[in-house]
C-alpha positions in Angstrom: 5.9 2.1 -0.4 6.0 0.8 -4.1 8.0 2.3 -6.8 6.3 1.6 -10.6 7.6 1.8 -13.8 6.8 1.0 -17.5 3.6 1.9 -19.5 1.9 3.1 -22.3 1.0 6.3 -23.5 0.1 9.0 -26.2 2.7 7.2 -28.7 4.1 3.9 -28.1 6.1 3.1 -24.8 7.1 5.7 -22.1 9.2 5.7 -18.8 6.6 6.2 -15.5 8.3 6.2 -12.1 6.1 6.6 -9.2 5.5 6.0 -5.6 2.6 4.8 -3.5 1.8 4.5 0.4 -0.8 1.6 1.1 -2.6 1.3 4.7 -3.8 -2.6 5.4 -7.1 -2.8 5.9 -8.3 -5.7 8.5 -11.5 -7.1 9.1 -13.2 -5.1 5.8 -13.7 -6.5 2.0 -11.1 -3.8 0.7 -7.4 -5.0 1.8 -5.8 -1.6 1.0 -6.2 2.1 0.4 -3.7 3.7 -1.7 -2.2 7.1 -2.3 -0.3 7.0 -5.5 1.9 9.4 -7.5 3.2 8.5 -10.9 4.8 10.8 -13.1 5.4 10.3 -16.8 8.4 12.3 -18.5 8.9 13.6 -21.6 6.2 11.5 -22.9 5.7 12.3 -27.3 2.4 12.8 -28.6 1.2 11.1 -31.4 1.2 12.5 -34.8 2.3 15.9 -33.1 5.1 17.8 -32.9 6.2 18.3 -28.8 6.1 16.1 -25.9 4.5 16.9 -22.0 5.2 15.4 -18.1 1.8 14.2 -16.4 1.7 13.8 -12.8 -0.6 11.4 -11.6 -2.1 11.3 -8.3 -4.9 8.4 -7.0 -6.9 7.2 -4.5 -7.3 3.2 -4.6 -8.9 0.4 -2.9 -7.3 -2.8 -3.6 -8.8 -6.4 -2.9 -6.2 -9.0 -2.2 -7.2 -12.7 -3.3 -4.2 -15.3 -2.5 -3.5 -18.1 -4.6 -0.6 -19.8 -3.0 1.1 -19.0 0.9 3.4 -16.3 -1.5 1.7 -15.4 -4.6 -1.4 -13.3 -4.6 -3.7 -11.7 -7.8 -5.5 -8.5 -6.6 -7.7 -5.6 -8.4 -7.9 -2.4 -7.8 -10.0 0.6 -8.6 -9.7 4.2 -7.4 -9.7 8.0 -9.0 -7.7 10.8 -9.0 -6.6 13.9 -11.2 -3.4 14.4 -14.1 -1.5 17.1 -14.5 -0.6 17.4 -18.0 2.4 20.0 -18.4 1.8 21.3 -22.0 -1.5 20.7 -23.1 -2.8 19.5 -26.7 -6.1 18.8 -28.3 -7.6 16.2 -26.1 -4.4 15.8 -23.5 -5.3 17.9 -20.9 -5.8 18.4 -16.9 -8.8 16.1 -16.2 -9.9 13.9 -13.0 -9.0 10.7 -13.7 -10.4 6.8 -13.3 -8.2 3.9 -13.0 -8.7 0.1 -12.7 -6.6 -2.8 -13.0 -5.1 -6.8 -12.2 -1.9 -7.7 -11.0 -0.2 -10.2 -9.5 2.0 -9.9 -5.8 5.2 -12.3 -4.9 5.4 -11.9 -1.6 9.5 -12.6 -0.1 8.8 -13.6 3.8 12.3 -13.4 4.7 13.1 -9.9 3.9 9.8 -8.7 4.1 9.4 -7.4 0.7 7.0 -8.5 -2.1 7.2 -8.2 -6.5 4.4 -6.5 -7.7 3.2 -6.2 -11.4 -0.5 -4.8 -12.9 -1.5 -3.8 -15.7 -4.0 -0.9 -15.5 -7.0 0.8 -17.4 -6.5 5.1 -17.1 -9.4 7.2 -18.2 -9.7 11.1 -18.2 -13.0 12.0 -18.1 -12.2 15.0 -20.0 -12.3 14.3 -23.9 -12.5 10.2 -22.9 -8.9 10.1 -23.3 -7.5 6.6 -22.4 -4.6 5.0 -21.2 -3.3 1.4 -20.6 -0.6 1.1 -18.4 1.7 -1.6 -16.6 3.5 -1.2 -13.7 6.3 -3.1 -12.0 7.5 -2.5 -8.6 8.8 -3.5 -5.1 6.5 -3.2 -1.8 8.0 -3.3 1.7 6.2 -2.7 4.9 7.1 0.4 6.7 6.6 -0.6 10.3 4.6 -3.4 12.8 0.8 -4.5 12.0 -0.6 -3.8 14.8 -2.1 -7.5 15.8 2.0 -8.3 15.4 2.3 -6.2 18.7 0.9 -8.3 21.8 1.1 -6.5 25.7 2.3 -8.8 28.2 0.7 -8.2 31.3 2.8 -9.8 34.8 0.7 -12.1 36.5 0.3 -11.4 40.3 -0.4 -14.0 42.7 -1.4 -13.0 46.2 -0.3 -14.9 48.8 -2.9 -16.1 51.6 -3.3 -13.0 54.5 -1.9 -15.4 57.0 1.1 -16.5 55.3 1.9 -12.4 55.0 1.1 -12.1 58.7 3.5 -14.8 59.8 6.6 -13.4 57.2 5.8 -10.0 58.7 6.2 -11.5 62.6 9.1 -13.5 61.3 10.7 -10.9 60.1 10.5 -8.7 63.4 11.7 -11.8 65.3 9.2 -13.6 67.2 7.6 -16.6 65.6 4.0 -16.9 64.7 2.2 -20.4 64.2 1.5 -21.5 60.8 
């Protein structure tokens, strides 16, 4: 889970808060797919009277590329569709394409990681654009599954006559060995 804030908007700077859930990805040139909500609030139009919310859902693959044992870049690209609450002129309901960079800290011992990107919104209705950057925390929400091995007892079966001689031992008279 991720939680992003910051951005850009219809005028000037604008409060988003959002949330994403990622699945790793192993074995595949895509790292991640990501479902992602981000709602912006009370964000002011430009040279109009009013203000909306958009919601913000997405889709995104995300391509990992490490740079040091912690730090990582990675780009992303995915779509989705805005809600705009009260719509004006060209701000309106529309599918939705987004790419972007960013940049991922990674802290081993609590198992959380920094992220920051800065990212490229387009609404393919009216070509309305939108640059955005986001800052947030990541934290995995359970075991990878390579992480998990099965340990499997190892059975060593004694020789037939060695079983044969415990058993006549055992009812009292003695067998040779």
């Amino acid at each position: 889970a991720v939680l992003f804030f910051g951005g850009l908007f219809f005028y000037n700077n604008y409060f988003n808060g959002g949330i994403s859930l990622a699945k790793n990805i192993d074995d595949s040139f895509i790292n991640q797919l990501e479902i992602a909500y981000l709602r912006s609030e009370s964000a002011e139009y430009e040279n109009l009277n009013g203000n909306t919310n958009v919601n913000r859902t997405f889709l995104n693959a995300i391509k990992n590329f490490g740079l040091t044992e912690k730090l990582s870049a990675y780009g992303l690209l995915g779509v989705g569709y805005q809600d705009v609450t009260q719509e004006l002129k060209e701000h309106e309901d529309s599918p939705v394409l987004n790419y972007g960079v960013g940049l991922k800290y990674s802290i081993p011992y609590f198992g959380l990681a920094i992220k920051g990107d800065v990212r490229h919104l387009i609404a393919t209705k009216n070509n309305q654009n939108d640059l955005m950057y986001t800052l947030g925390i990541g934290m995995p929400l359970g075991k990878r599954s390579e992480d998990i091995k099965a340990i499997v007892p190892i059975v060593e079966e004694e020789p037939k006559e060695k079983v044969e001689a415990r058993q006549n031992q055992i009812k009292g008279t003695w067998a040779e060995l």
